[in-house]
CHARMM-style PDB file with segment names, atoms N, HN, CA, C and O in Angstrom:
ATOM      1  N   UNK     1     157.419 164.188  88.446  1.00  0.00      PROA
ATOM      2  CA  UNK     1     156.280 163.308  88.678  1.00  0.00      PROA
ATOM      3  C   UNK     1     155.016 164.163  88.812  1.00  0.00      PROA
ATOM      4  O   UNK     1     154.969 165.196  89.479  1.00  0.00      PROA
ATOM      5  N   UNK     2     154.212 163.753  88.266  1.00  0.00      PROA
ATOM      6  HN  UNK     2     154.251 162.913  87.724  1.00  0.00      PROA
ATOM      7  CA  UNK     2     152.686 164.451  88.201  1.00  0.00      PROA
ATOM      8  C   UNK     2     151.773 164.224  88.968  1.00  0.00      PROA
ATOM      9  O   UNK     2     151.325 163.084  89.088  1.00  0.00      PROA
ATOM     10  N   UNK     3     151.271 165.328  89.694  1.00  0.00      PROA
ATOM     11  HN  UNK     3     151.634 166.254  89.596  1.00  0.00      PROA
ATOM     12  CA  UNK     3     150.065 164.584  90.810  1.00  0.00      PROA
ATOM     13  C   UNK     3     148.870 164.245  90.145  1.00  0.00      PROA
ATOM     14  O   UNK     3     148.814 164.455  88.933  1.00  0.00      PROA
ATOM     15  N   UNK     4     147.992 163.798  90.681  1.00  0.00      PROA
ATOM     16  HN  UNK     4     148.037 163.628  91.666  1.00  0.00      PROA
ATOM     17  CA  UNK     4     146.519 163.208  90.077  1.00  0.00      PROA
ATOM     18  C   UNK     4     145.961 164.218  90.812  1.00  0.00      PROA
ATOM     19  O   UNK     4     146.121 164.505  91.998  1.00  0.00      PROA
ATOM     20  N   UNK     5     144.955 164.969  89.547  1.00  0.00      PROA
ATOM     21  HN  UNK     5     144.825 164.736  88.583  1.00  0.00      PROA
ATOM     22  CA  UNK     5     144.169 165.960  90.031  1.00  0.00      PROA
ATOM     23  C   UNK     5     142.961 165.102  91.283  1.00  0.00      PROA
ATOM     24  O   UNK     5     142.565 163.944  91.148  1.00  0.00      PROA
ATOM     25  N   UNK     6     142.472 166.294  92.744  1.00  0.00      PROA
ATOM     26  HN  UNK     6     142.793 167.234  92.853  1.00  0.00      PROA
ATOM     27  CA  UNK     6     141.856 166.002  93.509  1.00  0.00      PROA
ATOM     28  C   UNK     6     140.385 165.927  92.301  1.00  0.00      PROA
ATOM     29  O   UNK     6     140.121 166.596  91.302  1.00  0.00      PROA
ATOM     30  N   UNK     7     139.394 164.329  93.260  1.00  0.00      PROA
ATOM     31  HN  UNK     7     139.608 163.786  94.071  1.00  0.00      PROA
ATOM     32  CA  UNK     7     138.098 164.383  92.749  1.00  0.00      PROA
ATOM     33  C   UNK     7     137.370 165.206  93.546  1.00  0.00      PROA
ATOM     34  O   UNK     7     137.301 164.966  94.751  1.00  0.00      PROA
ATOM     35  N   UNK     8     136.748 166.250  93.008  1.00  0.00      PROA
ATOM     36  HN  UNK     8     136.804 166.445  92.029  1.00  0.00      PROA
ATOM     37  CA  UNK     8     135.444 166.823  94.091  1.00  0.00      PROA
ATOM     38  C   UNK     8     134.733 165.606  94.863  1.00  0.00      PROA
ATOM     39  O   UNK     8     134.576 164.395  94.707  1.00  0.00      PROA
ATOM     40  N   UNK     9     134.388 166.624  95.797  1.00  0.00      PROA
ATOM     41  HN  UNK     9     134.516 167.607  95.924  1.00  0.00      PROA
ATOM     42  CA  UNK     9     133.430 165.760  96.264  1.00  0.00      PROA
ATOM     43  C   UNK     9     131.592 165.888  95.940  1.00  0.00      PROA
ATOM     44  O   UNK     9     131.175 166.918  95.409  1.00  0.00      PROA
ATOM     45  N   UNK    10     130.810 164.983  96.239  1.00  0.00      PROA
ATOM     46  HN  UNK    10     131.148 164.147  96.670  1.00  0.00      PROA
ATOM     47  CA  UNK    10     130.030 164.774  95.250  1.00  0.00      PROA
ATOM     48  C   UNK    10     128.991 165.767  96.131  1.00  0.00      PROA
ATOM     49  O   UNK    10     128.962 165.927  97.352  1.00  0.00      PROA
ATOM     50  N   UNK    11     128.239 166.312  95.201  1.00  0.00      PROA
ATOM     51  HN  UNK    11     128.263 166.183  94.210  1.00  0.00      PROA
ATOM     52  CA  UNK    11     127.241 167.511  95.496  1.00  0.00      PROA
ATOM     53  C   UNK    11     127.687 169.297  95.513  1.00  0.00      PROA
ATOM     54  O   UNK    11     127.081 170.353  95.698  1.00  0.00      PROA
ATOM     55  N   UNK    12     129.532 168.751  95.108  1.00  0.00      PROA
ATOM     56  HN  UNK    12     130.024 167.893  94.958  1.00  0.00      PROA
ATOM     57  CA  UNK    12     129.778 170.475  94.982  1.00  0.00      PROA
ATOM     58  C   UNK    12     129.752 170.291  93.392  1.00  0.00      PROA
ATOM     59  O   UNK    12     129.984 169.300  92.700  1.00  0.00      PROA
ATOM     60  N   UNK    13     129.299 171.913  92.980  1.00  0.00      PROA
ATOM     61  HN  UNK    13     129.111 172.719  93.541  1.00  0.00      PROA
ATOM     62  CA  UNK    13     129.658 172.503  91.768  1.00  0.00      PROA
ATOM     63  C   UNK    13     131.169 171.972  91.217  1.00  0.00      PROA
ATOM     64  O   UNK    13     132.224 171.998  91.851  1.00  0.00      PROA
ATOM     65  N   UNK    14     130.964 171.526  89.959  1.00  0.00      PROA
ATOM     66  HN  UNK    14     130.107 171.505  89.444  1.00  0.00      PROA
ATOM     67  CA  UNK    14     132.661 170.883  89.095  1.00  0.00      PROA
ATOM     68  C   UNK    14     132.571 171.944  88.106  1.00  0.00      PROA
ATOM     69  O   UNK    14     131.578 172.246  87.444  1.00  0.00      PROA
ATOM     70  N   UNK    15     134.272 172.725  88.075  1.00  0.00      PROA
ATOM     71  HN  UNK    15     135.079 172.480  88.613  1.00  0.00      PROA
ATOM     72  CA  UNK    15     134.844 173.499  87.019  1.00  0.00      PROA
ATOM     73  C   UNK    15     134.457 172.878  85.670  1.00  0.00      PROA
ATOM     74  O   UNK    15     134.662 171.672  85.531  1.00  0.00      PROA
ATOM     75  N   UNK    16     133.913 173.587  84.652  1.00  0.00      PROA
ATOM     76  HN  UNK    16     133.747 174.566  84.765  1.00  0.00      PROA
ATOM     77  CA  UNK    16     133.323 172.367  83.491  1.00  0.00      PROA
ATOM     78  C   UNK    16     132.112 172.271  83.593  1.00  0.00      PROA
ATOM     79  O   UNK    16     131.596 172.485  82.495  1.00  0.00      PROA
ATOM     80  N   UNK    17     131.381 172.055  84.369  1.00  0.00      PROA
ATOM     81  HN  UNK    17     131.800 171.881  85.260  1.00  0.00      PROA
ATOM     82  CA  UNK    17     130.138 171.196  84.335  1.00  0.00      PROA
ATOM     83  C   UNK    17     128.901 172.353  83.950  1.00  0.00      PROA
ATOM     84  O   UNK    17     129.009 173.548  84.227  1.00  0.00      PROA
ATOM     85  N   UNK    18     127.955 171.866  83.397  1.00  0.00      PROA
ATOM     86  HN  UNK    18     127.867 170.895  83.173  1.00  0.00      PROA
ATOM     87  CA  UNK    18     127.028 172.619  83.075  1.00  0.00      PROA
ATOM     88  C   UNK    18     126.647 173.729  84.090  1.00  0.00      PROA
ATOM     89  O   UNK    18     126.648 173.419  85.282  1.00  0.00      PROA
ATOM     90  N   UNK    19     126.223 175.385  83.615  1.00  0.00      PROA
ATOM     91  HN  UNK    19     126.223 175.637  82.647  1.00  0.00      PROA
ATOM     92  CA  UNK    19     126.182 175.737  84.916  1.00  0.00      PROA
ATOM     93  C   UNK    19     125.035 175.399  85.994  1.00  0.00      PROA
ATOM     94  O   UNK    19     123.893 175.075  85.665  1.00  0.00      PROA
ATOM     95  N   UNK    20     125.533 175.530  87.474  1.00  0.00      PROA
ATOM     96  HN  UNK    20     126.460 175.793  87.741  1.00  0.00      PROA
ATOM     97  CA  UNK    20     124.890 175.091  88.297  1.00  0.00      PROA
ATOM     98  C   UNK    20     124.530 173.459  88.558  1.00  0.00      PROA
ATOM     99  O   UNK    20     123.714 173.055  89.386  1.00  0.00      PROA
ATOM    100  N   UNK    21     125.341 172.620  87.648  1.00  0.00      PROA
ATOM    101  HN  UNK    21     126.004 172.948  86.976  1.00  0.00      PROA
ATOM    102  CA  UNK    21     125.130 171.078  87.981  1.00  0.00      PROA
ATOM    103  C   UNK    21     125.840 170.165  89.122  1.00  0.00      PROA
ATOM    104  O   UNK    21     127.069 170.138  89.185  1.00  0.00      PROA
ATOM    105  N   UNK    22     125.292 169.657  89.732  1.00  0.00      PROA
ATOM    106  HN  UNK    22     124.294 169.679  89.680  1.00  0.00      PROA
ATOM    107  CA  UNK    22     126.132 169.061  90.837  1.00  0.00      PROA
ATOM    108  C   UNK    22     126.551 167.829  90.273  1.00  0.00      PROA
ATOM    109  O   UNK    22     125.887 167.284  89.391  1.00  0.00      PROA
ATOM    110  N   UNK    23     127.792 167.267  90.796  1.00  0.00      PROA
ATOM    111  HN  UNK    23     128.331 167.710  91.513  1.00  0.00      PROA
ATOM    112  CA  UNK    23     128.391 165.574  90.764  1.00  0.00      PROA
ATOM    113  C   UNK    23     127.320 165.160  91.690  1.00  0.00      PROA
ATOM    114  O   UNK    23     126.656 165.569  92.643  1.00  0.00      PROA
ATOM    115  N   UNK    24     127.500 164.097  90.891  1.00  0.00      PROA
ATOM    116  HN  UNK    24     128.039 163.764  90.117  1.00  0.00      PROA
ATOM    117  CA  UNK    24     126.357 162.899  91.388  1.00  0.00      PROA
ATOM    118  C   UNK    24     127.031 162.563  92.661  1.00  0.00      PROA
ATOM    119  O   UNK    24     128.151 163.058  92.787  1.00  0.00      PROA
ATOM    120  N   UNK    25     126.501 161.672  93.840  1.00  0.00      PROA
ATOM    121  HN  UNK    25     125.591 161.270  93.738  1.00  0.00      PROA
ATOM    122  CA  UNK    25     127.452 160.730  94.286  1.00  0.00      PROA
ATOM    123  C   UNK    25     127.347 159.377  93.630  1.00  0.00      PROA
ATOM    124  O   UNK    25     126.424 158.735  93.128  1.00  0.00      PROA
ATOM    125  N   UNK    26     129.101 159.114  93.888  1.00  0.00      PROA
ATOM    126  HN  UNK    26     129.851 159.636  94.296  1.00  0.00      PROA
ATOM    127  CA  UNK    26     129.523 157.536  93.481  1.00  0.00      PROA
ATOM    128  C   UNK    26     128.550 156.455  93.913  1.00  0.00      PROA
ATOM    129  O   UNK    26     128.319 155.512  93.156  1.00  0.00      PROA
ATOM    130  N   UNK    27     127.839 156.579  95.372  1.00  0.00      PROA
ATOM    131  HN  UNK    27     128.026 157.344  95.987  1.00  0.00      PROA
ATOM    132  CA  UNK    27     127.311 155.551  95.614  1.00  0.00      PROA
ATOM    133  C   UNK    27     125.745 155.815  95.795  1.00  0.00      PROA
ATOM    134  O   UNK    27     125.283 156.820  95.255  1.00  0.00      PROA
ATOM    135  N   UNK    28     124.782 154.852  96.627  1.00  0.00      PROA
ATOM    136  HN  UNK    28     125.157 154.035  97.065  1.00  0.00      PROA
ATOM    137  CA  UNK    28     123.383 155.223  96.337  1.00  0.00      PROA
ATOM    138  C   UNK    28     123.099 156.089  97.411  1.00  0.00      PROA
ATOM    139  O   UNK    28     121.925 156.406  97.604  1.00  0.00      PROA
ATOM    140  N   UNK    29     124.259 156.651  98.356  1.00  0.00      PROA
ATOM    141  HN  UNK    29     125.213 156.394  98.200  1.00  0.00      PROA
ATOM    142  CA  UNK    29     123.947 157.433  99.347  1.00  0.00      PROA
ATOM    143  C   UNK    29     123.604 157.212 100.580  1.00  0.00      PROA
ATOM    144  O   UNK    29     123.611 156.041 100.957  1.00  0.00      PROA
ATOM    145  N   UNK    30     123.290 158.074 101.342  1.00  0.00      PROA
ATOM    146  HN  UNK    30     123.284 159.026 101.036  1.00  0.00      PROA
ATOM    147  CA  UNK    30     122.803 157.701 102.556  1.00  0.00      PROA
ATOM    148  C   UNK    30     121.653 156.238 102.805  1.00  0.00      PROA
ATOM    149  O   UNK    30     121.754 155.119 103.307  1.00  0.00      PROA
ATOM    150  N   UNK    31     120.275 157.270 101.935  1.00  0.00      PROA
ATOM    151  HN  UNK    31     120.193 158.179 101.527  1.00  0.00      PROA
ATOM    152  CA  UNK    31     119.053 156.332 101.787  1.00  0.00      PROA
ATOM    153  C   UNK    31     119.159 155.166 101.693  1.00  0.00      PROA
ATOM    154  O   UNK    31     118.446 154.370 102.305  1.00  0.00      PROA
ATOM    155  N   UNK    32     120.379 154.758 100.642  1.00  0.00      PROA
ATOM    156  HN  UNK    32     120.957 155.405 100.145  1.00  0.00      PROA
ATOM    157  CA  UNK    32     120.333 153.272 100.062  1.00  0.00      PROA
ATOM    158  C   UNK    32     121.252 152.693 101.427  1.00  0.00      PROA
ATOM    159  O   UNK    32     120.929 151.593 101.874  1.00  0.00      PROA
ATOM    160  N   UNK    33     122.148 153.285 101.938  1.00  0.00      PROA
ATOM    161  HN  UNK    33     122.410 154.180 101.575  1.00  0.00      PROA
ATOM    162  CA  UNK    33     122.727 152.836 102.659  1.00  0.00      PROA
ATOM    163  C   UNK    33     121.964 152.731 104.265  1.00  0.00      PROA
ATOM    164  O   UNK    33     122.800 152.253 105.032  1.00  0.00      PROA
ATOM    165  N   UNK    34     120.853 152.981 104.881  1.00  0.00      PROA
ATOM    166  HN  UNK    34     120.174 153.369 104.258  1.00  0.00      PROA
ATOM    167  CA  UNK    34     119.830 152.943 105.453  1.00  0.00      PROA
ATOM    168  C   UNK    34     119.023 151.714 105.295  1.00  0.00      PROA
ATOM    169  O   UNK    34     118.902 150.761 106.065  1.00  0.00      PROA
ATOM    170  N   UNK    35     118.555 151.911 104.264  1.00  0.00      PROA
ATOM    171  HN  UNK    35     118.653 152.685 103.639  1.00  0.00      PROA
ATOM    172  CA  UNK    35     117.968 150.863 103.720  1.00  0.00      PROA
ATOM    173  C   UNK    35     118.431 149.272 104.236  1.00  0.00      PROA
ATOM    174  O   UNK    35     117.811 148.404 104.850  1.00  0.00      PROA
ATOM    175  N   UNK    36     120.100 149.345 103.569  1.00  0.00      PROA
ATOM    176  HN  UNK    36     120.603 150.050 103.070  1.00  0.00      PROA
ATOM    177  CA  UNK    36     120.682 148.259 104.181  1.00  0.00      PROA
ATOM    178  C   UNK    36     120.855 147.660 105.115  1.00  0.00      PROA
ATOM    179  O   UNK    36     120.874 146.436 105.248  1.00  0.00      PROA
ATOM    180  N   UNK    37     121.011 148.526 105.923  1.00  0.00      PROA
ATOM    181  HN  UNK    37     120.995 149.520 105.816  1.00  0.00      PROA
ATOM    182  CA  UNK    37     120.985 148.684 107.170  1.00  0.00      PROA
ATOM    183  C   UNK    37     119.861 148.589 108.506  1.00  0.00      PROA
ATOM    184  O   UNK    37     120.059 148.511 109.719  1.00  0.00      PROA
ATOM    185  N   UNK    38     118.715 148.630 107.759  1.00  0.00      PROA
ATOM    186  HN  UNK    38     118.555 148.693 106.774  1.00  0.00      PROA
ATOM    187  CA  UNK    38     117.490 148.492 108.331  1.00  0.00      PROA
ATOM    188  C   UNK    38     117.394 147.068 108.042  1.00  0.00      PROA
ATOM    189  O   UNK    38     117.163 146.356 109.020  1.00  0.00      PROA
ATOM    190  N   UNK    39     117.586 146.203 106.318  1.00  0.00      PROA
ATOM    191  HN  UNK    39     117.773 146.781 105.524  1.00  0.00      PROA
ATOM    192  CA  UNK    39     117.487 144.920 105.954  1.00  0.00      PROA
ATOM    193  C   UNK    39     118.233 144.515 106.946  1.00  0.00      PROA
ATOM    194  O   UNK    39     117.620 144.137 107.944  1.00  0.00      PROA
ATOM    195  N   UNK    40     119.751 144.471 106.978  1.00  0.00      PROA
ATOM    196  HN  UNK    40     120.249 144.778 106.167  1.00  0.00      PROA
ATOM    197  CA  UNK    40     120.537 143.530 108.047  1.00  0.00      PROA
ATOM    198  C   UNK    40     119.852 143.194 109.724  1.00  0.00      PROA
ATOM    199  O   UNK    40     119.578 142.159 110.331  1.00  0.00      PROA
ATOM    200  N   UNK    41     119.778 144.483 110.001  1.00  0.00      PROA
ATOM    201  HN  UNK    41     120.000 145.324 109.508  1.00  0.00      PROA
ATOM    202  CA  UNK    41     118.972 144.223 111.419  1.00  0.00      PROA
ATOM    203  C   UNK    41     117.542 143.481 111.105  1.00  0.00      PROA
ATOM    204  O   UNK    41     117.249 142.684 111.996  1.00  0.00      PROA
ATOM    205  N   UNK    42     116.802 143.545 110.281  1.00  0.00      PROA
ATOM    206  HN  UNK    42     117.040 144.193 109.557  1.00  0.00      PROA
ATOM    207  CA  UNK    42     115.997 142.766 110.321  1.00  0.00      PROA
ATOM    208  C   UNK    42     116.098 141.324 110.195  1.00  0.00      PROA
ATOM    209  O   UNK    42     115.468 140.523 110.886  1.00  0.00      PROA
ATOM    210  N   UNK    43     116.967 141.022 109.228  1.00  0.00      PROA
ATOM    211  HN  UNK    43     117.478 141.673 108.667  1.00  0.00      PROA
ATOM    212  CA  UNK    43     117.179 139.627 109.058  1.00  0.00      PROA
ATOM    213  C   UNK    43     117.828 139.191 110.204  1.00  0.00      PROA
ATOM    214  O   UNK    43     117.687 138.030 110.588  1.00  0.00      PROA
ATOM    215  N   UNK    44     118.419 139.872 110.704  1.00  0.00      PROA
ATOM    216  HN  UNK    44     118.534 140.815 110.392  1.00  0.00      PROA
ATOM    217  CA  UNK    44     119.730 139.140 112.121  1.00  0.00      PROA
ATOM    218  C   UNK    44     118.540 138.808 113.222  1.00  0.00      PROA
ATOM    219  O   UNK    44     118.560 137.799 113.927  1.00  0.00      PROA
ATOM    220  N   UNK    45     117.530 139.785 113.261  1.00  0.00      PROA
ATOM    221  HN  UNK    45     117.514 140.605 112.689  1.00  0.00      PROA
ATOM    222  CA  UNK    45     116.324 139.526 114.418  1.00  0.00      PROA
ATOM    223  C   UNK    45     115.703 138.296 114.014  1.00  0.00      PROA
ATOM    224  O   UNK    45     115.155 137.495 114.771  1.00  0.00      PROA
ATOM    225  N   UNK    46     115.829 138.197 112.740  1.00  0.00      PROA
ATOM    226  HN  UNK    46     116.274 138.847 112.124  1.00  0.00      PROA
ATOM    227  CA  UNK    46     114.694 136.996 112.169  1.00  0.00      PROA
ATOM    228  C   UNK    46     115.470 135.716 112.824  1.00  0.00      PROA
ATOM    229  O   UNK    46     115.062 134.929 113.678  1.00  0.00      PROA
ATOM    230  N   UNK    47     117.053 135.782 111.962  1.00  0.00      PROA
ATOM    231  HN  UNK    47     117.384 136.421 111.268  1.00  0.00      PROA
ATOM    232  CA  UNK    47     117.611 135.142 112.845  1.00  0.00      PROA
ATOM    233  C   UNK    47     117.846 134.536 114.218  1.00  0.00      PROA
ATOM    234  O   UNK    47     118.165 133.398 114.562  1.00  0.00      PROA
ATOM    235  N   UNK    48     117.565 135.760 114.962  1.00  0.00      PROA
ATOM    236  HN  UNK    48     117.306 136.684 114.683  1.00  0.00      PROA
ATOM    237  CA  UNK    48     117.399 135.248 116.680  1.00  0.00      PROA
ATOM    238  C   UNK    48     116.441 134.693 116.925  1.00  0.00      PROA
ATOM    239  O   UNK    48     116.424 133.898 117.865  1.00  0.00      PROA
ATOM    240  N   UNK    49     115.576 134.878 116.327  1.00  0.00      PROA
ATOM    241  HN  UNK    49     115.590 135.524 115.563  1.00  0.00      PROA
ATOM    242  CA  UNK    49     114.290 134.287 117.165  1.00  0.00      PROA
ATOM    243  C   UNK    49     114.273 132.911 116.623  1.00  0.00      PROA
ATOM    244  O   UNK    49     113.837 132.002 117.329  1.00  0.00      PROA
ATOM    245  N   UNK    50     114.836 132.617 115.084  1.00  0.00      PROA
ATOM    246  HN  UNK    50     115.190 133.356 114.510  1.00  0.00      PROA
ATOM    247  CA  UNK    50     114.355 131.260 114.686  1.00  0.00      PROA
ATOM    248  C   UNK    50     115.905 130.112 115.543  1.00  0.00      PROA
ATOM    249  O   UNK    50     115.994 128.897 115.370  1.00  0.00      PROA
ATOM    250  N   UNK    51     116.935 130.988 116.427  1.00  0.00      PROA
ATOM    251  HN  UNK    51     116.862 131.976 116.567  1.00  0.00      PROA
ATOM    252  CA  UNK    51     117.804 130.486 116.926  1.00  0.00      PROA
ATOM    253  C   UNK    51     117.038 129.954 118.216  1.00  0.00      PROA
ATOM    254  O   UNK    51     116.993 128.762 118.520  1.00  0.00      PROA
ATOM    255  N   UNK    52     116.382 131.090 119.012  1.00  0.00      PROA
ATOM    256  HN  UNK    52     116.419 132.058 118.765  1.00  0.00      PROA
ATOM    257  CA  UNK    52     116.067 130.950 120.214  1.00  0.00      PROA
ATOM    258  C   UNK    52     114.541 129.945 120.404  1.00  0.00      PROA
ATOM    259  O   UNK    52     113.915 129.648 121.421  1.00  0.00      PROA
ATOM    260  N   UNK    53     114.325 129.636 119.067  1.00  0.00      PROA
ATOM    261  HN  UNK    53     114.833 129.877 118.241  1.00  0.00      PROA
ATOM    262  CA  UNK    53     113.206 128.574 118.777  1.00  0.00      PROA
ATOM    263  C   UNK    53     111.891 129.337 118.815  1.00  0.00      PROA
ATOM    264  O   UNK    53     110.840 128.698 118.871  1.00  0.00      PROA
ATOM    265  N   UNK    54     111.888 130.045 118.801  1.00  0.00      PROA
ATOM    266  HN  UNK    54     112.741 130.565 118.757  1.00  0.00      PROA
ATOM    267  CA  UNK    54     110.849 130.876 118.543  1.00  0.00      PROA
ATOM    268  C   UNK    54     109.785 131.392 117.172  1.00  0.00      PROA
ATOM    269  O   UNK    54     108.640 131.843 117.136  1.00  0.00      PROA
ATOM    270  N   UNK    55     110.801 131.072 116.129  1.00  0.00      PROA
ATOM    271  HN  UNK    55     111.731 130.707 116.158  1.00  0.00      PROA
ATOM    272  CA  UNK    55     110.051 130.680 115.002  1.00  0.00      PROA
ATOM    273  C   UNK    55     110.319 129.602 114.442  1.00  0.00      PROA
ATOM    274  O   UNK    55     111.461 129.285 114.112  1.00  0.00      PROA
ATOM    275  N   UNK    56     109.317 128.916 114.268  1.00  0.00      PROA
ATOM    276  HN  UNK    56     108.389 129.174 114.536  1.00  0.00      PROA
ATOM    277  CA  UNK    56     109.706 127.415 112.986  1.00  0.00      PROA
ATOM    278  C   UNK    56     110.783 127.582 111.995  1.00  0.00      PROA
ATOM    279  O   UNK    56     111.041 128.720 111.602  1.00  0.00      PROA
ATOM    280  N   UNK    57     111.488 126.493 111.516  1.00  0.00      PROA
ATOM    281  HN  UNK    57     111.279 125.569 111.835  1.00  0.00      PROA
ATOM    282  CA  UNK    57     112.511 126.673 110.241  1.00  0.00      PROA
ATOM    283  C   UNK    57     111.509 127.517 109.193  1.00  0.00      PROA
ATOM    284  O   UNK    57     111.807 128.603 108.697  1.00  0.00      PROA
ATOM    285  N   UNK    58     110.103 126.700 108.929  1.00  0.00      PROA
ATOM    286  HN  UNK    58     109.861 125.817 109.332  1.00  0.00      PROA
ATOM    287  CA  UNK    58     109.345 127.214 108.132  1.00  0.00      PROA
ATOM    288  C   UNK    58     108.883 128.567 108.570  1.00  0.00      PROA
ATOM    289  O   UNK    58     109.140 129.404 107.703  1.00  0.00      PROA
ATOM    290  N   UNK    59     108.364 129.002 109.490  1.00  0.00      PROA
ATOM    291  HN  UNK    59     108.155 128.322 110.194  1.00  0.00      PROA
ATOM    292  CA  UNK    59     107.930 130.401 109.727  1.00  0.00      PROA
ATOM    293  C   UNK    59     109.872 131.545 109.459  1.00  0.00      PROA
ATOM    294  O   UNK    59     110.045 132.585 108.825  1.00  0.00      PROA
ATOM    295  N   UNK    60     110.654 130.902 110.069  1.00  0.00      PROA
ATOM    296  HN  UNK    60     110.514 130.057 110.585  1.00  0.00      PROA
ATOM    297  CA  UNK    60     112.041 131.844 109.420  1.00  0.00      PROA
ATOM    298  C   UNK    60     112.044 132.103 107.825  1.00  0.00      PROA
ATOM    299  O   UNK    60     112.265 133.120 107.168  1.00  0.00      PROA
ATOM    300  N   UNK    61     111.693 130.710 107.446  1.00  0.00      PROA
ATOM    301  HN  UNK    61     111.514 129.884 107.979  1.00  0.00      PROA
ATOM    302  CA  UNK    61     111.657 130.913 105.664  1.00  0.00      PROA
ATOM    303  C   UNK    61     110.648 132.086 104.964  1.00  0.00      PROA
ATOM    304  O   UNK    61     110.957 132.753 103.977  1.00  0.00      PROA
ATOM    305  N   UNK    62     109.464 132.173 105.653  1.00  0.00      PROA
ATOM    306  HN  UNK    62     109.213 131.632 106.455  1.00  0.00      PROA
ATOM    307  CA  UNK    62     108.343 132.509 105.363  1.00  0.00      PROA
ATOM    308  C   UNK    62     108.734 133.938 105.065  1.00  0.00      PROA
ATOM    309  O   UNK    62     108.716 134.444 103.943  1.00  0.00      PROA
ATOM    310  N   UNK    63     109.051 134.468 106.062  1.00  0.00      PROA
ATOM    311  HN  UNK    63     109.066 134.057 106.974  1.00  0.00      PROA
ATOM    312  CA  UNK    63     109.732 135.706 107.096  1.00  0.00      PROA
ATOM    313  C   UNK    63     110.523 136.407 106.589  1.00  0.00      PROA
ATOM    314  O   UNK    63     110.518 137.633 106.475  1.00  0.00      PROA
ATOM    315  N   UNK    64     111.649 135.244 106.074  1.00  0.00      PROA
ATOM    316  HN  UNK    64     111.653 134.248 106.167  1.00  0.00      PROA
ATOM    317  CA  UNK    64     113.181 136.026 105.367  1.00  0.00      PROA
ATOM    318  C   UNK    64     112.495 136.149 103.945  1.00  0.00      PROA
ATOM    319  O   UNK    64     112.794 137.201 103.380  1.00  0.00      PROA
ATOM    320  N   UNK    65     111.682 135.354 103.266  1.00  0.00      PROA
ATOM    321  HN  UNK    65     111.439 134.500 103.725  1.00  0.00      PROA
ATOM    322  CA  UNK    65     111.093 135.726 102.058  1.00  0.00      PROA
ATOM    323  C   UNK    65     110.513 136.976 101.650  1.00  0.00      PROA
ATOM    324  O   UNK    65     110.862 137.704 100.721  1.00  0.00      PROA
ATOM    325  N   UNK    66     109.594 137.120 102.463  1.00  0.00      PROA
ATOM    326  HN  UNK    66     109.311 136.528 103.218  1.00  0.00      PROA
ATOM    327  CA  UNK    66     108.965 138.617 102.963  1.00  0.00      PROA
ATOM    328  C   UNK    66     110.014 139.570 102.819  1.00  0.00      PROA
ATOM    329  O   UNK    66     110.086 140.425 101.937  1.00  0.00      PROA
ATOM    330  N   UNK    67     110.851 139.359 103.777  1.00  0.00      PROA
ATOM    331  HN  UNK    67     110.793 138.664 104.494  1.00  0.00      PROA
ATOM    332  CA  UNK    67     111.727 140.722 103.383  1.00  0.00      PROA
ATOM    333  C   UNK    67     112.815 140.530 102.450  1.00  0.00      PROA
ATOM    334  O   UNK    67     113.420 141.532 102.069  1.00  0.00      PROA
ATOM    335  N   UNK    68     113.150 139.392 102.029  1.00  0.00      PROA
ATOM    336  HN  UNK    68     112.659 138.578 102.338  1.00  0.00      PROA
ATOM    337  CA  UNK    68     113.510 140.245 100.611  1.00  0.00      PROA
ATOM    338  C   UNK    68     113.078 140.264  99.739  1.00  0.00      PROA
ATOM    339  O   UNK    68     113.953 140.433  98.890  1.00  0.00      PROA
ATOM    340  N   UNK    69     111.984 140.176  99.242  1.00  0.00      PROA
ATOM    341  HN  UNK    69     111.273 140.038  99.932  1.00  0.00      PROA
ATOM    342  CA  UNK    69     110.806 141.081  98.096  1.00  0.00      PROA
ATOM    343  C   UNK    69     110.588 142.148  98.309  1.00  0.00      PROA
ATOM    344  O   UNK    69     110.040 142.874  97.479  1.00  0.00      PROA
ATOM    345  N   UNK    70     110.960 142.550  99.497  1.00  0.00      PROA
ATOM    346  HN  UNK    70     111.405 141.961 100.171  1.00  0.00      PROA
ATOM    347  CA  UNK    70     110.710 143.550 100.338  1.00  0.00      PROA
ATOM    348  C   UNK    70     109.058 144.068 100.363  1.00  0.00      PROA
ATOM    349  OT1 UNK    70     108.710 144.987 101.104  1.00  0.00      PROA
TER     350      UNK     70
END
């Protein structure tokens, strides 16, 4: 039975690869994953407040629009 060669991990030098080129990473990374992460907490706040009556249905709409056009 044959093992499956290990994938590098992304940002080291790959046997093959042009010299000095790094693997990409698979995903958008930290940044993008930040990003997300900053969106969720924002929307969940937007959320609370339009729970705790604090913003209008319409001012929540207004609000959540805003951020995602970002």
């Amino acid at each position: 039975m044959e093992e499956e060669p290990e994938q590098p991990e992304a940002g080291v030098p790959v046997e093959g690869d042009k010299a000095g080129a790094e693997r990409e990473p698979e995903s958008g990374g930290r940044a993008e994953g930040a990003a997300v992460g900053t969106f969720v907490a924002e929307l969940t706040q937007l959320a609370a407040l339009a729970r705790e009556g604090l913003l209008t249905p319409q001012e929540f709409t207004t609000a959540k629009g805003r951020l995602l056009r970002g």
